[in-house]
C-alpha positions as a Python dict, from the first residue, in 0.01 Angstrom:
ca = {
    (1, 'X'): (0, 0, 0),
    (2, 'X'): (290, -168, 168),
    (3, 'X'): (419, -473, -65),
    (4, 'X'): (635, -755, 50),
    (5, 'X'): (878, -966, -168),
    (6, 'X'): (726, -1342, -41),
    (7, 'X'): (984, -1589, 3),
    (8, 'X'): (715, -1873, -32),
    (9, 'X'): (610, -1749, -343),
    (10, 'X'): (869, -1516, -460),
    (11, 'X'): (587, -1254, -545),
    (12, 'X'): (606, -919, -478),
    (13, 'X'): (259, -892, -273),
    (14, 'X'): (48, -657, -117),
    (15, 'X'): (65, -697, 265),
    (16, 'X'): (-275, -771, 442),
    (17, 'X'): (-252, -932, 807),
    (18, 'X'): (-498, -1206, 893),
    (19, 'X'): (-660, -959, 1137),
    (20, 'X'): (-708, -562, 992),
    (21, 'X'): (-501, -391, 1189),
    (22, 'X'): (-308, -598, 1349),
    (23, 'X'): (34, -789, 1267),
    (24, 'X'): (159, -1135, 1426),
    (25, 'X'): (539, -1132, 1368),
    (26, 'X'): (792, -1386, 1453),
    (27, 'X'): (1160, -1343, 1352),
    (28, 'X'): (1443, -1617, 1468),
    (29, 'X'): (1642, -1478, 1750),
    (30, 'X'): (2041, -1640, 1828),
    (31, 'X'): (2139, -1979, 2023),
    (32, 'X'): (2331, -1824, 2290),
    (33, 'X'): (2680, -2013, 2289),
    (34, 'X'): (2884, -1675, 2223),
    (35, 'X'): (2880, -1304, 2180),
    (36, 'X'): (2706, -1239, 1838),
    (37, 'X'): (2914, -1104, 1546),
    (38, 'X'): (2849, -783, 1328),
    (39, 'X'): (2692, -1030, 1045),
    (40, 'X'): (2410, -1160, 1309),
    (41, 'X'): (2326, -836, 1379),
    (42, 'X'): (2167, -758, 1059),
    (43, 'X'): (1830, -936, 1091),
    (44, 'X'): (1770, -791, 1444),
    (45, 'X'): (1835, -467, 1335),
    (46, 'X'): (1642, -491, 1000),
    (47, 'X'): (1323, -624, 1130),
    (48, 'X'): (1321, -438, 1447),
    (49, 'X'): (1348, -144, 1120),
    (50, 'X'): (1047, -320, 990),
    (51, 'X'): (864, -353, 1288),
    (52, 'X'): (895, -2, 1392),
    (53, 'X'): (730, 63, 998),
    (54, 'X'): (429, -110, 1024),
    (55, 'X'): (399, 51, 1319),
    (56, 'X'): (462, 403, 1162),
    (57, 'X'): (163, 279, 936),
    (58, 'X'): (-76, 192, 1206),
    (59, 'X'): (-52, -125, 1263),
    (60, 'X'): (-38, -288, 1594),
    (61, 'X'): (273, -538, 1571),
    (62, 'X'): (290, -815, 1823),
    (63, 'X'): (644, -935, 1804),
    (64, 'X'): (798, -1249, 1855),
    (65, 'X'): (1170, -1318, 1865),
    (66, 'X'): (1335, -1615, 2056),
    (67, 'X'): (1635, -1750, 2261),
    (68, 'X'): (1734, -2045, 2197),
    (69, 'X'): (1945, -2153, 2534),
    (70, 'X'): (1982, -2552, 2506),
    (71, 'X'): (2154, -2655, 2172),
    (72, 'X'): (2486, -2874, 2111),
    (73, 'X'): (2699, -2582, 2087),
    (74, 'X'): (2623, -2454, 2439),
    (75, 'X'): (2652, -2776, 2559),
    (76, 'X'): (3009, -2837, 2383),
    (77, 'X'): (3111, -2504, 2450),
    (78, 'X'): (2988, -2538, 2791),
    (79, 'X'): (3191, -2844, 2809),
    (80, 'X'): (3503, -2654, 2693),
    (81, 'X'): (3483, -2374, 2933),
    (82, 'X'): (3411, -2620, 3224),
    (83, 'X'): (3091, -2472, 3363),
    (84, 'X'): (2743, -2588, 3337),
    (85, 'X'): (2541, -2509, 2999),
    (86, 'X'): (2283, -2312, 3181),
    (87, 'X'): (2528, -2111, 3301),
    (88, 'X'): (2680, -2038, 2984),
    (89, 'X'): (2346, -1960, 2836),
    (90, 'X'): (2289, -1696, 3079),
    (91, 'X'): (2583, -1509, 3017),
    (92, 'X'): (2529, -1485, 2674),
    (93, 'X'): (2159, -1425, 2618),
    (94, 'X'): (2235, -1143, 2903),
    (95, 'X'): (2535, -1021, 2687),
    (96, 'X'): (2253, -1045, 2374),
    (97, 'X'): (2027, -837, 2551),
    (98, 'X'): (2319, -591, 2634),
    (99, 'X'): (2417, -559, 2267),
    (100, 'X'): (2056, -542, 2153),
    (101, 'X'): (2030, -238, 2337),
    (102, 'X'): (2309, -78, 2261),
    (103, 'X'): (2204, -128, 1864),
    (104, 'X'): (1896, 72, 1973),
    (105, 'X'): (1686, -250, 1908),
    (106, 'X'): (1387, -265, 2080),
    (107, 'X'): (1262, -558, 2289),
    (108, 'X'): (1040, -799, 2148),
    (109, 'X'): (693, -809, 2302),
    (110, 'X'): (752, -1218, 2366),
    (111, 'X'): (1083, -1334, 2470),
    (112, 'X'): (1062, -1709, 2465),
    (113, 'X'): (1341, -1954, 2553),
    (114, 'X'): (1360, -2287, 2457),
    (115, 'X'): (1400, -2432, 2831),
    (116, 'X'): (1083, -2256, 2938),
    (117, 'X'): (897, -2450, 2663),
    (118, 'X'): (1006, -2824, 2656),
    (119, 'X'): (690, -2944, 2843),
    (120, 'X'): (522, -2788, 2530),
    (121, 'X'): (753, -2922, 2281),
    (122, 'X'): (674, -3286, 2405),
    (123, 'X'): (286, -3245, 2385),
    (124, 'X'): (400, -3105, 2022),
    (125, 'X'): (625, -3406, 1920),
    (126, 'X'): (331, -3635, 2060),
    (127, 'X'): (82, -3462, 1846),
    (128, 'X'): (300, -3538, 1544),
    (129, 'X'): (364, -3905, 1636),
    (130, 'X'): (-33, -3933, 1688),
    (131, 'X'): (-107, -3843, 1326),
    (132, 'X'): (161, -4059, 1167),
    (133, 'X'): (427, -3767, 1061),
    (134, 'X'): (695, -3889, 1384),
    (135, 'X'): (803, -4192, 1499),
    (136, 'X'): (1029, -4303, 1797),
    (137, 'X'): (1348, -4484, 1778),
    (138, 'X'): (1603, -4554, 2023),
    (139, 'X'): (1485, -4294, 2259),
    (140, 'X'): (1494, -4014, 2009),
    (141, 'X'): (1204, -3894, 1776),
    (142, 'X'): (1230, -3816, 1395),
    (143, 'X'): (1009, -3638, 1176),
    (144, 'X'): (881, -3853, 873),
    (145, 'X'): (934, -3596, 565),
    (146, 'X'): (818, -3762, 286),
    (147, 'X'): (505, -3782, 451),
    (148, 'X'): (444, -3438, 436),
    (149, 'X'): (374, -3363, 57),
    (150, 'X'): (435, -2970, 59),
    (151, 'X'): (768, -3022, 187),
    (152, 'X'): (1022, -2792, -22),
    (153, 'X'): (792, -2537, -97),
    (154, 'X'): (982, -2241, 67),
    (155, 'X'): (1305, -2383, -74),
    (156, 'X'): (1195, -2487, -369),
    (157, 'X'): (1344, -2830, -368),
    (158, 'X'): (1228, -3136, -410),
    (159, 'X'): (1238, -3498, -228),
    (160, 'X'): (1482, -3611, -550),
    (161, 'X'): (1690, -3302, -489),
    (162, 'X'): (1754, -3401, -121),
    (163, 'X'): (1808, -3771, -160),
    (164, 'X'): (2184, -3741, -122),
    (165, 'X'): (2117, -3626, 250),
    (166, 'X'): (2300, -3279, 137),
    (167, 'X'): (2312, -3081, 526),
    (168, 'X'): (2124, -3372, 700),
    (169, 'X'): (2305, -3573, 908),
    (170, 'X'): (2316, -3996, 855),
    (171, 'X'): (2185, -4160, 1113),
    (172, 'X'): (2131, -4557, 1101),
    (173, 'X'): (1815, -4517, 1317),
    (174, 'X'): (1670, -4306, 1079),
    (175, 'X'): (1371, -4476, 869),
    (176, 'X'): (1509, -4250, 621),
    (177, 'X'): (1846, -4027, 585),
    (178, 'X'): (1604, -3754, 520),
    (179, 'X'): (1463, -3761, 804),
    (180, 'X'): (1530, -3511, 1113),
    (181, 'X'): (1540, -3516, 1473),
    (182, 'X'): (1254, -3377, 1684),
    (183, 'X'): (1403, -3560, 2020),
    (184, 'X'): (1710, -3635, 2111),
    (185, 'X'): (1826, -3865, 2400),
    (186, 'X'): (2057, -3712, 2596),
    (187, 'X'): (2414, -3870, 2718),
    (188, 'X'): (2524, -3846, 3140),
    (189, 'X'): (2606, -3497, 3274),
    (190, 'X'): (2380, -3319, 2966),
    (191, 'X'): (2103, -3122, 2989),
    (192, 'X'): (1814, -3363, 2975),
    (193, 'X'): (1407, -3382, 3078),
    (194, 'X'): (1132, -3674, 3143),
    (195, 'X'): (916, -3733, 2817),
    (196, 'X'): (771, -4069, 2655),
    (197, 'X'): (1045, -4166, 2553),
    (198, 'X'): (1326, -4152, 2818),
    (199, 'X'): (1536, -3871, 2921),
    (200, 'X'): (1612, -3592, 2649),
    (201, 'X'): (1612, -3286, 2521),
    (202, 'X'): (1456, -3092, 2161),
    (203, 'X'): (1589, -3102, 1832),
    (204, 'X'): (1638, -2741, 1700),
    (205, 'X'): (1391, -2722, 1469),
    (206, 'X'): (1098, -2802, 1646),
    (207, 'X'): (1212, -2539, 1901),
    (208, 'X'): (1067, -2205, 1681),
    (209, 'X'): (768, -2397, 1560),
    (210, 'X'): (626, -2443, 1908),
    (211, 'X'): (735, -2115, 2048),
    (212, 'X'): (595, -1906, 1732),
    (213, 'X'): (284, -2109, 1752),
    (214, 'X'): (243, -2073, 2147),
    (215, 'X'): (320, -1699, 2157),
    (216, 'X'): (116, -1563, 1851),
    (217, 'X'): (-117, -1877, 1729),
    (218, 'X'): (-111, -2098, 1522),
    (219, 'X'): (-108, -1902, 1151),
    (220, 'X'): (107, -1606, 1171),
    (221, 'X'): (143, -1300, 940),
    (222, 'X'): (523, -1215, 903),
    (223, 'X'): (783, -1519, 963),
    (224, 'X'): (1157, -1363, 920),
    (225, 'X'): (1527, -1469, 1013),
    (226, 'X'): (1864, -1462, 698),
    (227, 'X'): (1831, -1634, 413),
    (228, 'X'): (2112, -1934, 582),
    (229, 'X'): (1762, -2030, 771),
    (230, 'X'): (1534, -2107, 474),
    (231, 'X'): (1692, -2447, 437),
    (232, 'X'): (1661, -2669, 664),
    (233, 'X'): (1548, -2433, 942),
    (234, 'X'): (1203, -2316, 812),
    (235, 'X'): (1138, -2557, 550),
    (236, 'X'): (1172, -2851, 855),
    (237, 'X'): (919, -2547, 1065),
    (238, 'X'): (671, -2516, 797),
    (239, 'X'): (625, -2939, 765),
    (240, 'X'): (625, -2983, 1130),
    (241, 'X'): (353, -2649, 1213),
    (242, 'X'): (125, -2787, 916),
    (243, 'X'): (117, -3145, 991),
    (244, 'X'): (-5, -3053, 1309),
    (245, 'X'): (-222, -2827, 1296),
    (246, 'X'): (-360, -2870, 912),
    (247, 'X'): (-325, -2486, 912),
    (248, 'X'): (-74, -2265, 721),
    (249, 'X'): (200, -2178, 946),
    (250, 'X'): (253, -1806, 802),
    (251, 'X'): (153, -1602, 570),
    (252, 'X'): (434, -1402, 427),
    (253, 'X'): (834, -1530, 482),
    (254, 'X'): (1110, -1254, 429),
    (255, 'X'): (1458, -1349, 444),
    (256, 'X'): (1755, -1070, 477),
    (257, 'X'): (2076, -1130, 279),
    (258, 'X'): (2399, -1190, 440),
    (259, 'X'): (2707, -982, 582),
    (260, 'X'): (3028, -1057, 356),
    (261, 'X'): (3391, -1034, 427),
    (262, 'X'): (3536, -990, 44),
    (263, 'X'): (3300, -1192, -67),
    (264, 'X'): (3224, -1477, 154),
    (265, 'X'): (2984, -1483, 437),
    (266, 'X'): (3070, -1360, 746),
    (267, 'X'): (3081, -1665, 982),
    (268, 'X'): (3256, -1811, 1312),
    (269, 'X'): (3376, -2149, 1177),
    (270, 'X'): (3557, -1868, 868),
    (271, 'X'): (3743, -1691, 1128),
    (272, 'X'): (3566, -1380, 896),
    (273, 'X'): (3409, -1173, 1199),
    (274, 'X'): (3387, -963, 1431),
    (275, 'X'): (3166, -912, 1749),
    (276, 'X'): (2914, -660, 1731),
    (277, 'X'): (2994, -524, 2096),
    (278, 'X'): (3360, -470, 1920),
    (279, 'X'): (3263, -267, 1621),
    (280, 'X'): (3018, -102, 1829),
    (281, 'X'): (3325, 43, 2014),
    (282, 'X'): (3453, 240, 1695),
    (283, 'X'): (3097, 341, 1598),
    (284, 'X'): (2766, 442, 1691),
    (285, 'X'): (2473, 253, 1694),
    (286, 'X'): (2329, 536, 1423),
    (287, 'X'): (2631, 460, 1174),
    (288, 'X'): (2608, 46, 1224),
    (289, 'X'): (2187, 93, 1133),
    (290, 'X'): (2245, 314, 884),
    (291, 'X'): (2510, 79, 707),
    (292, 'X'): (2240, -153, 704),
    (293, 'X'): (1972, 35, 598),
    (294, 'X'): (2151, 197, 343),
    (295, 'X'): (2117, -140, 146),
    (296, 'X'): (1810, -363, 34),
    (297, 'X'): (1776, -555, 340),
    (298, 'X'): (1726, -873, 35),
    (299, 'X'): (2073, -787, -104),
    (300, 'X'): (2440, -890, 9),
    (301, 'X'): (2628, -631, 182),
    (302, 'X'): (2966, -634, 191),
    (303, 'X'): (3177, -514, 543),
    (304, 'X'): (3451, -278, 578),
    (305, 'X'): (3599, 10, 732),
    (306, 'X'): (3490, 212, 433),
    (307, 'X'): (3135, 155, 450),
    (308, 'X'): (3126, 206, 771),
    (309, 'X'): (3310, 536, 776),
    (310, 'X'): (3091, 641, 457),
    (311, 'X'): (2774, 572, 670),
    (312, 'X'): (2902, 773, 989),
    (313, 'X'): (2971, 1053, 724),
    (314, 'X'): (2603, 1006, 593),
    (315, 'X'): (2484, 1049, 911),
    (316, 'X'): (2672, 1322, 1039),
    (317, 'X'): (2535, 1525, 737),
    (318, 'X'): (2175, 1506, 897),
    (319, 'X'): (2262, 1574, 1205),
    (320, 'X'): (2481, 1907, 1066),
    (321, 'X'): (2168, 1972, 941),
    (322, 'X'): (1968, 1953, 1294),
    (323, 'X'): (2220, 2104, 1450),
    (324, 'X'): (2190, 2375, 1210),
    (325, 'X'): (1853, 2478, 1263),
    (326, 'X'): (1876, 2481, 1660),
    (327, 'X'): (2181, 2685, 1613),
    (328, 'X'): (2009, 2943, 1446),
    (329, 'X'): (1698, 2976, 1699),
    (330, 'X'): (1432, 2847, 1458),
    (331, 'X'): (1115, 2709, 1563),
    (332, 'X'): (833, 2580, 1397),
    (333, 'X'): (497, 2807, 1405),
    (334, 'X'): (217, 2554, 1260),
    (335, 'X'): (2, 2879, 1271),
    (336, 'X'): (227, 3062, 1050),
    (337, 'X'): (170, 3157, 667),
    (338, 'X'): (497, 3186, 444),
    (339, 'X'): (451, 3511, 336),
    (340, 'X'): (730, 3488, -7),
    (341, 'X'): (668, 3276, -301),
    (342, 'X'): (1046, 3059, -196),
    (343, 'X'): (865, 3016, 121),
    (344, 'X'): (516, 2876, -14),
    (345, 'X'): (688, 2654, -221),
    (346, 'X'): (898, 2497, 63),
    (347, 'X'): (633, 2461, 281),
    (348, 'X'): (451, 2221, -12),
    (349, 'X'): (710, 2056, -104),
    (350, 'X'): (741, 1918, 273),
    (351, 'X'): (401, 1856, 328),
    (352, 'X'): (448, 1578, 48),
    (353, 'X'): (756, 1446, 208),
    (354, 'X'): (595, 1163, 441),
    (355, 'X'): (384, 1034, 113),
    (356, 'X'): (712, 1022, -63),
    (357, 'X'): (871, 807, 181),
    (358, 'X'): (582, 551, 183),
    (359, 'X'): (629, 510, -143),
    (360, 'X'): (945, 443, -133),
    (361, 'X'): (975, 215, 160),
    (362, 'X'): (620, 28, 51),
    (363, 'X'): (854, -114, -207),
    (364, 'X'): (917, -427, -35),
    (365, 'X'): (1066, -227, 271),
    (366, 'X'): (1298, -17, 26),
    (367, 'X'): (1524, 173, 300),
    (368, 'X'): (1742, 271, 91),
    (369, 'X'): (1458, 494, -133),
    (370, 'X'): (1320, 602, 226),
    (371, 'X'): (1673, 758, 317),
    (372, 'X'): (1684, 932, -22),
    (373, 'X'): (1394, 1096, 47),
    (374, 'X'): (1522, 1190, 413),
    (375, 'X'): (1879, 1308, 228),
    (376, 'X'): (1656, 1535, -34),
    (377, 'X'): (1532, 1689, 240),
    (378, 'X'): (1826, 1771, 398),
    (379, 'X'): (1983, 1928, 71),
    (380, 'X'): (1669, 2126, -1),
    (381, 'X'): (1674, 2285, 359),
    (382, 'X'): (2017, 2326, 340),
    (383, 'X'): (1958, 2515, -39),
    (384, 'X'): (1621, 2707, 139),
    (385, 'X'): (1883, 2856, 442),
    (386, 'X'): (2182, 2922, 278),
    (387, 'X'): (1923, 3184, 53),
    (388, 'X'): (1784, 3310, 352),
    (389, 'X'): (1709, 3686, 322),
    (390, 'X'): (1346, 3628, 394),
    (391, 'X'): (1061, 3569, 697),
    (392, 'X'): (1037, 3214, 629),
    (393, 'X'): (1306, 3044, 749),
    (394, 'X'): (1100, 2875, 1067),
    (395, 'X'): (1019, 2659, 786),
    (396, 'X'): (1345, 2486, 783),
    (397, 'X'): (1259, 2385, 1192),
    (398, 'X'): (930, 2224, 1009),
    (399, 'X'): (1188, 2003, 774),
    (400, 'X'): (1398, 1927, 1103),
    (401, 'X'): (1080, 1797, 1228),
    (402, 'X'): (942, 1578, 899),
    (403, 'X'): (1335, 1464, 904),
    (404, 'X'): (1315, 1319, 1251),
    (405, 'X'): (984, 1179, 1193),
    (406, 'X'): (1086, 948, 851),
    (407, 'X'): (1404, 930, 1074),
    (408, 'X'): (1164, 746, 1341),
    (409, 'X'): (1118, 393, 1175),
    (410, 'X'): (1489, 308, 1151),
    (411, 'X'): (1542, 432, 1469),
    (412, 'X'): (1770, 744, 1314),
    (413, 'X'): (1815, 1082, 1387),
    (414, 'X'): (1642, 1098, 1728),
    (415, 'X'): (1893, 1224, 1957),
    (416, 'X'): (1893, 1540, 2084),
    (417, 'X'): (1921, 1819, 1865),
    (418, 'X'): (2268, 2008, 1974),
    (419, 'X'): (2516, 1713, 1988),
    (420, 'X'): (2794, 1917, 2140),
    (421, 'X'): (2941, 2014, 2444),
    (422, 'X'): (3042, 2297, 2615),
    (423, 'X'): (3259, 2471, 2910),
    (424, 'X'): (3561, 2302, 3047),
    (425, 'X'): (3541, 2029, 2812),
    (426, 'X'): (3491, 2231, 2502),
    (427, 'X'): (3799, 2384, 2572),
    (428, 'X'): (3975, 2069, 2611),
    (429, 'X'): (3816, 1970, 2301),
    (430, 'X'): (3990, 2257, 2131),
    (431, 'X'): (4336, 2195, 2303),
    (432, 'X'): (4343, 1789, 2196),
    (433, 'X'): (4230, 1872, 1870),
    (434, 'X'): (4502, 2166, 1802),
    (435, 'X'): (4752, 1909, 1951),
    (436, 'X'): (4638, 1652, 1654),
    (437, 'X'): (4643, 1924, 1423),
    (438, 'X'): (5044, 1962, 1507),
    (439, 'X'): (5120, 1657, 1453),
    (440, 'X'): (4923, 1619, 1120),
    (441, 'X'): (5086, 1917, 1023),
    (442, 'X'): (5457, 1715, 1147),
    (443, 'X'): (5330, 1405, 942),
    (444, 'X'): (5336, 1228, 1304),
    (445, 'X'): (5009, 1043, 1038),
    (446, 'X'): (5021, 707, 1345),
    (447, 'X'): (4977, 891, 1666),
    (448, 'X'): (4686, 1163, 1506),
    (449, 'X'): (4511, 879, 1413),
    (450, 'X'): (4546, 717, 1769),
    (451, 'X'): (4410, 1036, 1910),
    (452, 'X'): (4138, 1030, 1686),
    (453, 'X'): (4064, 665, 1781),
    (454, 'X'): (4047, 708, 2141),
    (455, 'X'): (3852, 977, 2126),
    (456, 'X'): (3602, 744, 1915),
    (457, 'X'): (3607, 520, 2205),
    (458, 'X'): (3551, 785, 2446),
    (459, 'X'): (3243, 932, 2220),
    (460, 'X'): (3373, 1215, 2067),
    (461, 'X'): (3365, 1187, 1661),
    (462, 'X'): (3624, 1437, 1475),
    (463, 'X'): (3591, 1477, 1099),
    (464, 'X'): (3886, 1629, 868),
    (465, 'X'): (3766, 1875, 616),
    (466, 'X'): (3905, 2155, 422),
    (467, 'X'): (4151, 2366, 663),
    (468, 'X'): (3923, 2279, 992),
    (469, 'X'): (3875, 1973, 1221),
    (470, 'X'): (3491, 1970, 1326),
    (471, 'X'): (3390, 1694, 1589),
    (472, 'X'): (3086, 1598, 1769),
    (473, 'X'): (2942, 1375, 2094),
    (474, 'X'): (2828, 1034, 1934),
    (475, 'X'): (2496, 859, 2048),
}
């Protein structure tokens, strides 16, 4: 039974969707003002990972994920590039898309953005004005919080706790410092649309509570984004969804922990970062989701080189593995008996692999217990063909199989199963790679490592062992 760590209760809990079978999902997708940095990457990567399990499981998954394309950084940096802020958006939710891809993250199944939805969002605001939770001032609309008496309950703080105003702008028009914007007026040359209440434009908050609501209904089962977002973000979403509606807005929260730099958080306004479409130029998308997964998705993960080296190494080893098996012309016969005692006792110890890694990744999505079951598997196989000597090998092509299959949910090890090339460029391989070796052997250490580097960028990974240079064609 799959078990999920609760932000709003901070329970471990056993998972059971408001309808059996099938899971209403909504995780907070990126404002669109840039290119999006290693660090962002981490909860489209890890709940794509978790969406792809509950799939594994049986679930069907309907999966929400916005754009938010109207915000005050597009418009300032729209501003600052001189060019209009739709414009600006479209460039960079198309570059989004781009990079999603090229993490191997799937599409959601609703794509909303925020300017499709502002005839919504002012129905929404005039809902919450109707029942006495919003009131207009000035043009703009703010949302009352102290009338909402559960407010704080994802955070855990309290009205007393928030009376200095602590990440909640002062505004005079405000009925109370606390108090945050639903609609704002806009000023000449901004983005800006007809409501009640003059020309304007959505607060940010209000933005994911109408587009969650409108795309998957009105309670949903799994609401998910970093930990940065459970204050204000989705404490301000909660209030504003259950005012309305009287309904609770979702069931279960999860919250990933952040990407840090030595320590502090990788962010823009640090200077801390890098782009993802960078790093993604000295790695693969396997290595980057495997650094990721590799770690509780809950826990802080720190970025470097190393660990992202280490987790291209990781992954290599499976793939050796794979590559392995095809080499050696094995197939799996589902027909076929082991016929030797070594054999029998492979074969078992296989068929229990997939209950093994439920266990371990029912944990509260434990991917880094799922992996170790995946990286047992590999060693075993391994063990089973360097004995060899006997008719059951073909067993180790059933391992490849159960391998790629746990491999499935976090979209690893499903490329195709002889990485390599050959021919021509094989050769060439061979004649680069003896050139490198030279120079290694000169202590030329700067210009083997450039060779190694562009050959990174070209596709081509090389790995130093023992006496031999081995390389491979990335993903």
């Amino acid at each position: 039974m799959l078990k999920l760590r609760n932000s709003l209760t901070g329970e471990l809990e056993e998972f059971q969707p408001l309808e059996e079978g099938k899971v209403r999902f909504y995780s907070c997708g990126p404002t669109v003002y840039n290119f999006f940095h290693i660090g962002n990457a981490r909860p489209f990567i890890v709940f794509d990972g978790l969406r792809r399990y509950l799939q594994f499981k049986g679930f069907e998954v309907e999966f929400t994920q916005n754009v938010t394309d109207l915000d005050d950084k597009i418009i300032n940096r729209a501003k600052k590039e001189g060019v209009e802020p739709g414009e600006l958006a479209k460039k960079y939710a198309d570059a989004y898309f781009e990079d999603l891809k090229a993490l191997g993250v799937r599409p959601a199944d609703n794509q909303p953005r925020v300017t499709e939805y502002v005839e919504e969002i002012v129905e929404y605001v005039e809902a919450l004005i109707e029942k006495g939770y919003a009131y207009e001032m000035a043009g703009e609309v703010f949302y009352r919080v102290r009338e909402f008496e559960d407010y704080g309950k994802l955070s855990g703080r309290t009205i007393d706790d928030l009376k200095s105003g602590a990440r909640v702008e002062v505004d005079v028009r405000k009925e109370d410092p606390l108090d945050f914007a639903l609609w704002k007026s806009s000023s000449e040359g901004e983005p800006s649309w007809d409501s009640p209440w003059g020309r304007g434009r959505p607060g940010w908050h209000i933005e994911c509570s109408v587009m969650a609501q409108k795309t998957l209904g009105d309670t949903i089962d799994i609401h998910a984004g970093g930990e940065d977002l459970i204050f204000p973000h989705h404490e301000n979403e909660i209030a504003q969804a259950e005012s309305r509606t009287g309904k609770q807005f979702a069931k279960y929260w999860l919250h990933n922990g952040l990407l840090k730099v030595k320590g502090e958080k990788m962010s823009k306004s640090l200077g801390n970062f890098e782009y993802a479409r960078d790093v993604l130029k000295r790695y693969d998308k396997e290595t980057i989701r495997y650094f990721y997964f590799a770690t509780h998705y809950r826990k802080p993960l720190n970025f470097s080189e190393k660990n992202l080296q280490d987790a291209a190494s990781a992954v290599d080893r499976v793939y050796e593995l794979l590559d392995r098996v095809e080499k050696a012309g094995l197939e799996y016969e589902a027909d076929k008996e082991p016929e030797t005692t070594g054999g029998k006792e492979f074969s078992s110890r296989i068929d229990d692999l997939r209950e093994e890694y439920e266990e371990e990744m029912d944990k509260d999505f434990n991917t880094p217990g799922g992996l170790g079951v995946i990286f047992e598997t590999v060693k075993e196989t391994n063990k089973f063909l360097d004995e060899g000597g006997n008719e059951d090998l073909f067993l180790a092509a059933k391992a490849a199989n159960v391998i790629r299959t746990l491999g499935k949910p976090l979209g690893l090890f499903q490329e195709e199963r002889n990485r390599s090339i050959g021919g021509l460029e094989e050769e060439l391989m061979e004649l680069i790679l003896g050139l490198r070796n030279d120079l290694r052997e000169k202590e030329e250490w700067d210009l083997a490592d450039e060779i190694r580097n562009q050959l990174r960028g070209l596709g081509v990974e090389i790995k130093d062992t023992e006496g031999e240079t081995n390389w491979r064609k990335k993903c």
